[in-house]
C-alpha positions in Angstrom: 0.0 0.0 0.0 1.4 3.5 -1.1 1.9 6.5 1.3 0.3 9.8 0.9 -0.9 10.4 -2.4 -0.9 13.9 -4.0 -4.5 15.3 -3.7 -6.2 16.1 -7.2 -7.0 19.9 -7.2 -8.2 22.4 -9.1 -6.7 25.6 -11.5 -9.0 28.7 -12.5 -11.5 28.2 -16.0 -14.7 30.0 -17.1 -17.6 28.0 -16.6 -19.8 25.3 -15.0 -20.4 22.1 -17.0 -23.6 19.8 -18.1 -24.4 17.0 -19.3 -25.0 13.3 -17.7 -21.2 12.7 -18.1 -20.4 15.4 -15.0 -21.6 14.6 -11.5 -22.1 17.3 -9.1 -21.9 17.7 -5.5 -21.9 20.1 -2.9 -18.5 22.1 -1.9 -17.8 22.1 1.7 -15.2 24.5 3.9 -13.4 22.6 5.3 -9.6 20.3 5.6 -9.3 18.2 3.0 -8.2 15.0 4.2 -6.9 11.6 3.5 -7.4 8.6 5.6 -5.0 5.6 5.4 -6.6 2.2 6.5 -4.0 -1.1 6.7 -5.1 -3.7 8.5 -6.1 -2.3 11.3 -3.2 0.8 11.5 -4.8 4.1 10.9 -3.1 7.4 9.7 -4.9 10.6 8.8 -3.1 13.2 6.0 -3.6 16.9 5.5 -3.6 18.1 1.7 0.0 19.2 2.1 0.6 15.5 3.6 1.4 15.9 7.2 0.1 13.6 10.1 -2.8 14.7 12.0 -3.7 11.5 13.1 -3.6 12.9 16.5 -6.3 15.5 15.3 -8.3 13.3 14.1 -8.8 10.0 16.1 -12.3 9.9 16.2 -13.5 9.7 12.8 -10.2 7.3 12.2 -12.2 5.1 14.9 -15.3 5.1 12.8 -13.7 3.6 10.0 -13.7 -0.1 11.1 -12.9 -1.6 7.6 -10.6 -5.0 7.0 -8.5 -4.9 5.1 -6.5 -1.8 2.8 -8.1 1.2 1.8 -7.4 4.9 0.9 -10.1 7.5 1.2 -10.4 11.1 -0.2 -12.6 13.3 1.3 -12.7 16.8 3.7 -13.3 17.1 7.5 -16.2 20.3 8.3 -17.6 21.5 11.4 -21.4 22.8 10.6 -23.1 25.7 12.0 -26.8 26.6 11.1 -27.1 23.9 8.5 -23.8 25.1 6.7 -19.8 24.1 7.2 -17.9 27.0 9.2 -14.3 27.3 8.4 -13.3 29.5 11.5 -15.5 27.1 13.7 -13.5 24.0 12.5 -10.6 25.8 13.2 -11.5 27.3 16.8 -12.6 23.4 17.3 -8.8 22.0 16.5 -7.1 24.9 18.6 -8.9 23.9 21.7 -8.2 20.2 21.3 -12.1 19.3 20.6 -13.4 16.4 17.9 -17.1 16.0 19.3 -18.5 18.5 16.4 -16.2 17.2 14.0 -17.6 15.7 10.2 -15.9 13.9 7.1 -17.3 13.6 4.3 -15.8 10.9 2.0 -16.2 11.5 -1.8 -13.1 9.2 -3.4 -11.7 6.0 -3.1 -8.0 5.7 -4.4 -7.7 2.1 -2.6 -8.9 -0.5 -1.6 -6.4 -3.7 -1.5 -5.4 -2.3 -4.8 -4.7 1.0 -6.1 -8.3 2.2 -8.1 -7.0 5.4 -9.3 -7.2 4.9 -12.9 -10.6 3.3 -12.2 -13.5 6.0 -13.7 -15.0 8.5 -10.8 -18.2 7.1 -11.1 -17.0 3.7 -10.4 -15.0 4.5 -7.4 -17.8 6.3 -5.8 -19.6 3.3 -5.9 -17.1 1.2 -4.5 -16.7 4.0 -1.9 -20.6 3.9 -1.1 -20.6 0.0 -0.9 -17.3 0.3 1.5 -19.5 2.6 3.6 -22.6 0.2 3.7 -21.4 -3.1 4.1 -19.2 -2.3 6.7 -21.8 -0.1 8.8 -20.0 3.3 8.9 -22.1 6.3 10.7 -21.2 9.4 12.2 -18.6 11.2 12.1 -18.2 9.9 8.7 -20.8 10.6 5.6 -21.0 9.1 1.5 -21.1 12.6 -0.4 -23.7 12.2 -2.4 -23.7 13.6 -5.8 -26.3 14.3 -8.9 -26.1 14.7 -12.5 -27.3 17.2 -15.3 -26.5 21.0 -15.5 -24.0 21.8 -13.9 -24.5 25.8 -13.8 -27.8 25.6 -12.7 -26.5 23.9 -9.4 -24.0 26.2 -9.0 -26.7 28.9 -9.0 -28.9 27.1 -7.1 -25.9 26.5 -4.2 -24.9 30.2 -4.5 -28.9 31.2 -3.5 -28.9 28.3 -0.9 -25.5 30.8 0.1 -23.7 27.7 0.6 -19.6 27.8 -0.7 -20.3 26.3 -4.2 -20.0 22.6 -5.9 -17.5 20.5 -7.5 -18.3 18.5 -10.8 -16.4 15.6 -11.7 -16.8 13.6 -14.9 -17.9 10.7 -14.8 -15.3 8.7 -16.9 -12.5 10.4 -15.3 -9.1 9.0 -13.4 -7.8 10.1 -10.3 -5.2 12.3 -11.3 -2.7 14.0 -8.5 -1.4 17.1 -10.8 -2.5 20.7 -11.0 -2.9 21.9 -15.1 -1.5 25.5 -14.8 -3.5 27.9 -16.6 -2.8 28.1 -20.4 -2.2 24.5 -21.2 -3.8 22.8 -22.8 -6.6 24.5 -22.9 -8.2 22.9 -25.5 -8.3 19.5 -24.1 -12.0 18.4 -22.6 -11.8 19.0 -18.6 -12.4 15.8 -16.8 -13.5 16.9 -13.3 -14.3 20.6 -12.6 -14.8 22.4 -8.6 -16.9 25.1 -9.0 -16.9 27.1 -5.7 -18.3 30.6 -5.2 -16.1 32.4 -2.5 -18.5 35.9 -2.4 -21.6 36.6 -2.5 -22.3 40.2 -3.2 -21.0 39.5 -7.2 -22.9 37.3 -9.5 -19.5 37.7 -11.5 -17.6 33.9 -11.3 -14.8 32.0 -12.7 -14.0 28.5 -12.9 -11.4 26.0 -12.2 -9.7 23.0 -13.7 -7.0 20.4 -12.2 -3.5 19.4 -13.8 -2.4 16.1 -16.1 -4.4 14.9 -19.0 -8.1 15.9 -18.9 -7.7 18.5 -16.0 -9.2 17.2 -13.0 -11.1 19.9 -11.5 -12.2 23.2 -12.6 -13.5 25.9 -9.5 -16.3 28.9 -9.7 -15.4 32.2 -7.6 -16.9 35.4 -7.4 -16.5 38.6 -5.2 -17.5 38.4 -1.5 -17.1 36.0 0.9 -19.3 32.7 1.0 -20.1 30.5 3.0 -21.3 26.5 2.6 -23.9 24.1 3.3 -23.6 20.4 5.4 -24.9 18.4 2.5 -22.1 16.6 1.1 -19.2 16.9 -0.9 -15.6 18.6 -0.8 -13.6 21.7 -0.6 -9.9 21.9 -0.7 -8.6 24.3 1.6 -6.4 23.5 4.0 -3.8 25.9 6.3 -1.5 23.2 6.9 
């Protein structure tokens, strides 16, 4: 089983997707986080890969799974039905893990490495990892739908919640970041669309590195805030 792997992440482009190829879910503010399950050791990455194992025991705990397994996903702390970034933090500075939520939305591994499996077949081996092996709170399946992907995005910015992430559906995990410029003509492959403010309707989008882009991101002007309803962001201080 491999160590920390490279998150995928996401690089600035213009606009939403749709079509049934993309699925969508909901952006959360939050650590993104990566959970390393071998036979029974645990160990918990940040984005940057360091150890917070220690930070994180509890929802390590929840994840009684046999067996070798790798799983993407972002650790939120919600406040009046939406994910509070400064109340995640004030919650890890004094040492606390009660209020403390992660959301899984990837499976890299599981006694085998499934990256180059496509998204929409490692979120169903994610959801099946979930069920069979009775995994509740603090850990959640991000849901996802499908269709247009804009309309969600304006839908989540009325909602006020941070924004959404669309993946496609055929895509690979890839670890790389695209920098803007190349390859710009190439089809993205998984697209984060996240609206940071909220007093513009003005927004831009983002797409990740390597081959068919992994991610693409939606911003606008003014901060935003997110909804508990799953699915990912990638910030992280660490």
């Amino acid at each position: 089983m491999p160590g920390f792997i490279k998150p995928q992440l996401a690089t600035l482009k213009s606009k939403a997707p749709k079509g049934d190829q993309w699925l969508h879910e909901i952006k959360y503010d939050g650590y993104r986080v990566q959970l390393h399950l071998n036979r029974g050791r645990k160990k918990v990455f940040t984005r940057n890969g360091l150890d917070w194992t220690k930070r994180f025991t509890e929802i390590a705990g929840a994840l009684a799974i046999p067996g070798e397994a790798i799983i993407d996903g972002e650790v939120v702390v919600t406040h009046e039905g939406r994910t509070n970034f400064s109340g995640l933090q004030a919650e890890l500075a004094a040492g606390r893990q009660g209020r403390l939520v992660y959301y899984a939305f990837d499976l890299l591994w599981r006694n085998g490495d499934l990256r180059k499996l496509p998204q929409i077949e490692r979120k169903q081996l994610l959801l099946d990892l979930v069920g069979e092996n009775d995994i509740e709170l603090p850990v959640l399946y991000s849901e996802h739908l499908t269709g247009d992907g804009q309309k969600m995005f304006e839908h989540a910015a009325k909602l006020n919640w941070e924004g959404i992430i669309s993946k496609r559906a055929d895509a690979p995990y890839k670890s790389e970041r695209r920098s803007m410029g190349e390859g710009q003509d190439r089809p993205a492959r998984e697209v984060s669309c996240r609206r940071i403010y909220q007093r513009s309707k003005r927004c831009s989008c983002a797409l990740p590195r390597q081959e068919g882009r992994q991610g693409l991101g939606l911003y606008g002007q003014g901060r935003h805030r997110m909804v508990s309803h799953g699915i990912k962001p990638d910030q992280e201080a660490a």
